[in-house]
N, C-alpha and C positions, 0 to 999 in steps of 0.2 A: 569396515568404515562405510557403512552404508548409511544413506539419505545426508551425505555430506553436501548436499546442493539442494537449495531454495529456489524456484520460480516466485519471483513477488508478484505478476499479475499478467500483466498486457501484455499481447502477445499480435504482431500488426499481421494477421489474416483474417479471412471472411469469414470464418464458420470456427464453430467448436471444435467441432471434428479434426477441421483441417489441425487446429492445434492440439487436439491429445494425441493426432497420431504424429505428427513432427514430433515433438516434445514424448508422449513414451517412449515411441522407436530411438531415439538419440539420447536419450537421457534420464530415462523412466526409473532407471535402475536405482539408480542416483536422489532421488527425490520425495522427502517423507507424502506429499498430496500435490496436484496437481491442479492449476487455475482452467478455465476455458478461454484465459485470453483477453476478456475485456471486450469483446468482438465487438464490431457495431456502434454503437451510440456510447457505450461504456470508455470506449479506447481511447478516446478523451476524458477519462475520468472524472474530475469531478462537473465537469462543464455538460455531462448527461444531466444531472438535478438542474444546473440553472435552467437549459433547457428542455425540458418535459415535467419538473417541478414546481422550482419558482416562477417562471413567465409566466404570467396567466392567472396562478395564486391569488384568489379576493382580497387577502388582507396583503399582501405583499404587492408592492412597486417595480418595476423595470426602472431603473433609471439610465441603462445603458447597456447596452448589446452589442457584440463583433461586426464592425462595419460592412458593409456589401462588396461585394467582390470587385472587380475592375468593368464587368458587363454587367454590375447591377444586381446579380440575384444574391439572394439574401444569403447569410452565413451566422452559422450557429457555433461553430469552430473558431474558437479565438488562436490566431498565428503566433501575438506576440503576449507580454504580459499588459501590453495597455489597451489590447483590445477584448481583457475578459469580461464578462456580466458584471453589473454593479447593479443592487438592490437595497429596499427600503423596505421596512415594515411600515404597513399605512397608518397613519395619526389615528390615536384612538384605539387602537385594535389593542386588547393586552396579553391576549396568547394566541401565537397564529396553529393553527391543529390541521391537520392532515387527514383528509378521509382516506376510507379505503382501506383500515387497516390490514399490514400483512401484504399488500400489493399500492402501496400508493406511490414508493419510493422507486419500484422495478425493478429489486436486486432478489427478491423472491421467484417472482416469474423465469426472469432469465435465468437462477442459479438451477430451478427446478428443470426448466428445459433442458439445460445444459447436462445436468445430472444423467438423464436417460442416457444420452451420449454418452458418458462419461463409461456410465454401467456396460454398455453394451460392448463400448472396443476392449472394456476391459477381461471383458468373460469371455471374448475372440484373443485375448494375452495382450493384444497392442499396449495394453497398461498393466504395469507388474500391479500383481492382486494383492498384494500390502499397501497399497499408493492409494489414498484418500482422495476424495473432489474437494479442491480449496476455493474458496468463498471469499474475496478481498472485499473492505466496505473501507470507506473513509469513517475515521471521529470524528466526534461533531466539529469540532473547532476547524477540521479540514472543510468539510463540506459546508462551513458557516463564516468561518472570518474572512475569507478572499474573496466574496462578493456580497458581506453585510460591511459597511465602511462605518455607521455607526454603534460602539459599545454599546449606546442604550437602547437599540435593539436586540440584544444578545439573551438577556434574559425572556424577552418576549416571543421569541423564533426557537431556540434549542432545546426547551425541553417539550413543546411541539417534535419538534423535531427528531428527540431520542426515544420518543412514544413509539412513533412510527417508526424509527431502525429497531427497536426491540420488537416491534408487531411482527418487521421483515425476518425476523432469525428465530422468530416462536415459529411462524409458519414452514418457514427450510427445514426445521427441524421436527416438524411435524409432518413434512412430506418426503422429507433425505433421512435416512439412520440416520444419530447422530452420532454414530461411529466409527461412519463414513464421512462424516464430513471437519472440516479444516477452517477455522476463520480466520482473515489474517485484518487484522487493524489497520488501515495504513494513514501513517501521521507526517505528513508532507508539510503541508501549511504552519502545522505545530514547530515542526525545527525551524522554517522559516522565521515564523515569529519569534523564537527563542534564541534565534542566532543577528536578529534586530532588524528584521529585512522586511515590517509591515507596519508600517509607521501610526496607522490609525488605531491597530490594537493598545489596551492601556499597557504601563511599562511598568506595573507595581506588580506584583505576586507573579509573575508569570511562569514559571514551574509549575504553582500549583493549579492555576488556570486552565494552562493545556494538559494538566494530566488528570483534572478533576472528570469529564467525559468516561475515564476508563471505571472509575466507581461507577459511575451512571449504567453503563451498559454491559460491561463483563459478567459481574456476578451472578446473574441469571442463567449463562449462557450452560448447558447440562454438560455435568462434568465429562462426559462419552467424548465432545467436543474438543478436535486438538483447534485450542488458540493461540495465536501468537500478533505482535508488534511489526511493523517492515516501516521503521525508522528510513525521512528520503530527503533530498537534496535538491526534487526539483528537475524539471528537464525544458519544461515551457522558455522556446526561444534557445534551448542550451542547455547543457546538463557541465557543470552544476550550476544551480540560482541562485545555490548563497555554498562560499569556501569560508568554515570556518578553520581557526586556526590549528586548533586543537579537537580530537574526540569528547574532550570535557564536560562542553553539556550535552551533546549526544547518551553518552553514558548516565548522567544525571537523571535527563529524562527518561529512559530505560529503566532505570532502577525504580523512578518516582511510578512509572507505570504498571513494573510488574507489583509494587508494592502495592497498589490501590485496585486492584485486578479482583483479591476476594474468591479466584479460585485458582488452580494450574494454569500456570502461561506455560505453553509449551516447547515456544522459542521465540527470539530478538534478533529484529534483524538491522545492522548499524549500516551504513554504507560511511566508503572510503575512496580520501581522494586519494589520487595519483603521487607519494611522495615519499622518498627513503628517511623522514625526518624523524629520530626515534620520538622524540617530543611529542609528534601529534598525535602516535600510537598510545603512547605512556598513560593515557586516563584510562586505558582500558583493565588496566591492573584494581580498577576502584569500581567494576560491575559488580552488583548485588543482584541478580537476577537467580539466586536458587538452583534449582534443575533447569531451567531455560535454557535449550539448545542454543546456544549461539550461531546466525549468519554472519557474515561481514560482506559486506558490498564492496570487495577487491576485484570482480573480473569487469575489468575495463583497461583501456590502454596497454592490448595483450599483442601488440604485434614488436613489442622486448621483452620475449618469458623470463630472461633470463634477471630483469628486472622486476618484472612479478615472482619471480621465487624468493628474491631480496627483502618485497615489501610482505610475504607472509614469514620469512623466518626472524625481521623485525617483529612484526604482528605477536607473533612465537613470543618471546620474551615477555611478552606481559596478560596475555591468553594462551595460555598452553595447548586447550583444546575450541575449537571451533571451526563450522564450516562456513561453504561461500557462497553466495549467490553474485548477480551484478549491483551496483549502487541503485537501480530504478528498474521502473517495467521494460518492455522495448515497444512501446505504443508510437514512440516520435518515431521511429525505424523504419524502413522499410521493407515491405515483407521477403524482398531478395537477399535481402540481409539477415532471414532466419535462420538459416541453417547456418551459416558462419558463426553466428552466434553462440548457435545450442556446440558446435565443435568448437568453441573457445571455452565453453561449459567443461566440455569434457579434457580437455586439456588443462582449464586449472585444473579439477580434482584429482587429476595426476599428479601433477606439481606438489598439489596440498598432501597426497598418500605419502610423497617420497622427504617432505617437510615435518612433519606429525605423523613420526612414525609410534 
């Protein structure tokens, strides 16, 4: 039952390091590739682009920025969800472009840096040597609809905009094996949207909206590359952002993803709230994903196991086979709170060995 556990990204310590060796030594065993955490500027996710991308941007506007702290000094970290970045494409402009290909966005630089790390603890064992370096990027819709407020700047900002994420993964893969390396999609904003919770997006085709991105930028990606999905809920202010009722469009969107993908998806990763109801499990009988390893985002609300064994031998019933990660990064976290976590890790995939035997 090996690599029954997903790391989906963020990980709240300073350095790479510090997290491949928390994270191999605890749980290495267990995990098809392994992130560097998010560290830095990244651990806020997508609110790394508003700030070091769009601010500044010639054809692009600021129209609002996370307010200044209580003594005044400025803040790029939005607290709540009313104080995230909101932008404009400037009048006139009809496609905003991005120099720099291949480094303008900073998920190259950092993955590349991160990689040597990665390499080094691994050839010292601290990372089992089947364990991949994983690469988490937002789709475009993630890193474009929650702080572009008008649709009819959407056409003139994202395909700017997917120039430059494909520039970013031609270069990783040009400087990382790509045997060694792990992409994982992460579509946050998209359930949001899909689950009704972003009012300015349009309310027509929307399935095919947020999963049109994955044609755009998958099919390139060289088949050596394990890719996968990490389906989110949100944590900005509180995890979760939007409680849907049902796995329903979760599922939906998964299937409409991996189907427009154009090569191996290598896994999906769904997150799940906290609830014994078989109904909200039940859509998960209706995934089309192929060979796609299944996550499920059940390790949360783990201090009644005996209720988390409940909610996967429910799960059970309609996924016979899948593994588990948590519902989101642990970027809100605190980093006292890691290793609690990675041993909540390893206690569900005990639970899940003795559940899906």
């Amino acid at each position: 039952m090996a690599q029954d556990l997903l790391l989906v990204g963020s990980v709240p310590l300073e350095t790479p390091e510090e997290v491949f060796e928390s994270c191999g030594r605890a749980i290495g065993e267990y995990l098809p590739a392994i992130p560097d955490g998010e560290t830095d500027e990244r651990i806020w996710w997508i609110n790394m682009l508003a700030y070091r991308v769009f601010h500044g941007h010639p054809d692009i506007e600021t129209v609002k920025r996370p307010p200044r702290d209580a003594n005044g000094v400025e803040k790029w970290k939005p607290a709540v969800r009313e104080e995230l970045w909101e932008f404009k494409v400037r009048p006139g402009v009809q496609e905003v472009k991005f120099g720099e290909p291949g480094w303008r966005l900073g998920y190259a630089k950092d993955a590349i840096t991160s990689y040597f790390v990665f390499k080094t603890l691994r050839k010292e064992g601290v990372i089992p040597h089947n364990v991949r370096f994983q690469v988490s990027l937002p789709l475009t819709n993630s890193a474009i609809d929650v702080f572009f407020h008008d649709p009819a700047d959407y056409p003139r900002i994202k395909p700017g905009f997917e120039a430059a994420m494909s520039a970013e993964i031609a270069k990783m893969c040009e400087k990382i094996p790509p045997s060694d390396l792990a992409i994982s999609w992460d579509c946050c904003v998209e359930v949001m949207d899909l689950e009704a919770d972003l009012p300015w997006t349009p309310k027509t085709n929307m399935l095919d909206r947020n999963a049109a991105p994955a044609a755009h930028l998958t099919p390139s990606i060289p088949k050596e590359v394990m890719v996968g999905y990490h389906l989110c809920y949100g944590t900005l202010g509180g995890w979760p952002m939007v409680s849907p009722k049902n796995l329903s469009m979760a599922v939906k969107f998964a299937n409409e993803l991996v189907a427009r993908s154009g090569r191996r998806v290598d896994f999906v990763h769904i997150p799940t709230l906290d609830t014994l109801d078989e109904s909200y499990y039940a859509p998960l009988k209706d995934l089309q994903v192929g060979g796609s390893r299944v996550y499920l985002g059940s390790i949360h609300a783990m201090g009644d196991l005996n209720r988390f064994r409940k909610r996967l031998e429910i799960t059970r019933q309609y996924l016979p086979q899948f593994g588990l990660a948590a519902p989101c990064g642990f970027g809100r976290h605190q980093p006292n709170e890691v290793p609690t976590l990675l041993q909540e890790h390893r206690k569900a995939v005990e639970i899940l060995h003795q559940v899906v035997k």
